[in-house]
Structure formats: C-alpha cells, structure tokens
C-alpha positions as CSV (number, residue, x, y, z in Angstrom):
1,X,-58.0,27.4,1.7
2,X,-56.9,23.6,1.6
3,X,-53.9,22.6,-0.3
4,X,-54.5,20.7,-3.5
5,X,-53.3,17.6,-4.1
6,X,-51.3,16.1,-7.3
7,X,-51.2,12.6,-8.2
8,X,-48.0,10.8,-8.4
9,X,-48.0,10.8,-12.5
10,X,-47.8,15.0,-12.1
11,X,-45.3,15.0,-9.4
12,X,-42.9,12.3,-11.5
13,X,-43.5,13.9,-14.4
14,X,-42.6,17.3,-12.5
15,X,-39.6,15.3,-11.4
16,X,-38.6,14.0,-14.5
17,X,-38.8,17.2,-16.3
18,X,-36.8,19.2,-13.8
19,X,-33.7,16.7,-13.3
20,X,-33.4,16.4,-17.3
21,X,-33.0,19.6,-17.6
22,X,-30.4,19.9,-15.1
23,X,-27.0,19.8,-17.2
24,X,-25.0,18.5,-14.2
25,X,-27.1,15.2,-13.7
26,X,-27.0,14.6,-17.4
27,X,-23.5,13.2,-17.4
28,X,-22.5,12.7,-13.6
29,X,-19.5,11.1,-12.0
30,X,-20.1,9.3,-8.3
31,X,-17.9,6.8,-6.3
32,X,-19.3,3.6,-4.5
33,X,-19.6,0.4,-3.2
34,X,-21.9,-2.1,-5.6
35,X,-24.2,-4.3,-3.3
36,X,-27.2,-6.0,-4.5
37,X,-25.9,-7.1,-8.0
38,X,-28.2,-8.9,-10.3
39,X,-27.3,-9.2,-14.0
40,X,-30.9,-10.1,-15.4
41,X,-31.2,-12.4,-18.6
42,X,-32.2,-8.8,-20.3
43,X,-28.5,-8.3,-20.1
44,X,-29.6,-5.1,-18.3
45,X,-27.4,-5.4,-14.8
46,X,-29.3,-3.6,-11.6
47,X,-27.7,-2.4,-8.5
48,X,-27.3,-0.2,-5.2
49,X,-24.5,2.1,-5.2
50,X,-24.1,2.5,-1.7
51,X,-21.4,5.0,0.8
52,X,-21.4,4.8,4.3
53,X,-24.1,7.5,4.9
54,X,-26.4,6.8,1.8
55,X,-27.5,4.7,-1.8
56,X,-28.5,5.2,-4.8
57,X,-30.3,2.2,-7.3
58,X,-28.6,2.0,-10.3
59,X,-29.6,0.1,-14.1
60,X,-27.0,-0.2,-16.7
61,X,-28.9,-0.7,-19.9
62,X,-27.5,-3.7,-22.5
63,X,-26.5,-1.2,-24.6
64,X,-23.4,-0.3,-22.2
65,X,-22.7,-3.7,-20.4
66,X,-21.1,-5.1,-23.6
67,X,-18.4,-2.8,-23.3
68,X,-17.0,-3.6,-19.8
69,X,-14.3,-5.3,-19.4
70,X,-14.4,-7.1,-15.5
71,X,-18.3,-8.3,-14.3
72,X,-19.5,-6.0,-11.3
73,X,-19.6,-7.8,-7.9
74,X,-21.3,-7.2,-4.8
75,X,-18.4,-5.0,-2.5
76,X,-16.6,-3.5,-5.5
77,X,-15.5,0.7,-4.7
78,X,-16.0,1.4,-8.2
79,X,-16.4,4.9,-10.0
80,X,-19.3,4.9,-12.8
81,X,-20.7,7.8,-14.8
82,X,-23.9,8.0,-15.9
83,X,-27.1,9.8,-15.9
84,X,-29.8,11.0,-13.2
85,X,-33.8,9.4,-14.3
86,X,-36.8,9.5,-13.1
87,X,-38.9,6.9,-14.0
C-alpha cells in the first residue's frame, strides 16, 4: 500500500491548527540576538531571532511597534514575547 500524499495547504493548515491550539505558544517568552532587521514602510518590522545553535523569523505587526520605546538593531540580546504562527 503506498503512502498518500497531502499537499502543502493540508499540511499548513494541519500545522496551523495544531500550534494554535497549543496554550504555551500562544503567549511565549524567548531570548535572542536580532539580525536581519528591516523596518518595512508597512511599519510592520521583520527579523531573525537568532542563538548560537538556532533562529527563528520573526514579524512584529504595526499594531505593536508603536509602543516600543528604543528601534531594534541588528546584534541586540533582547527578550520579546509573542506568539507562535503558521502562515
């Protein structure tokens, strides 16, 4: 019997559904190194959060830039929270 293949919609939306419905990665605290900084004219900012073993990409929507107080930088150790997507 061969295995059956999805397509990439089912398995992202298979994804999506199980991470959102994971409590923990609805509201999730990491610490990191900002590299490849880009504040688009959106005012959405985009970057890798990065350790020394692994990265994550990262968007923080309009909505929330407006109420930081310093602008992000390529080599800042910062601590963010936010939540876990699949898109």
């Amino acid at each position: 019997m061969k295995p059956q293949a999805m397509s990439v919609s089912d398995l992202n939306k298979y994804m999506k559904d199980k991470v959102a419905e994971d409590e923990f990665l609805n509201n999730v605290y990491v610490k990191g190194e900002i590299s490849n900084f880009k504040h688009h004219y959106t005012g959405h900012m985009y970057f890798t959060l990065k350790d020394d073993k692994s990265l994550i990409k990262c968007i923080m929507f309009k909505t929330s830039t407006a109420t930081l107080n310093f602008m992000p930088k390529d080599g800042m150790k910062v601590f963010v929270v936010g939540s876990v997507s699949v898109f």
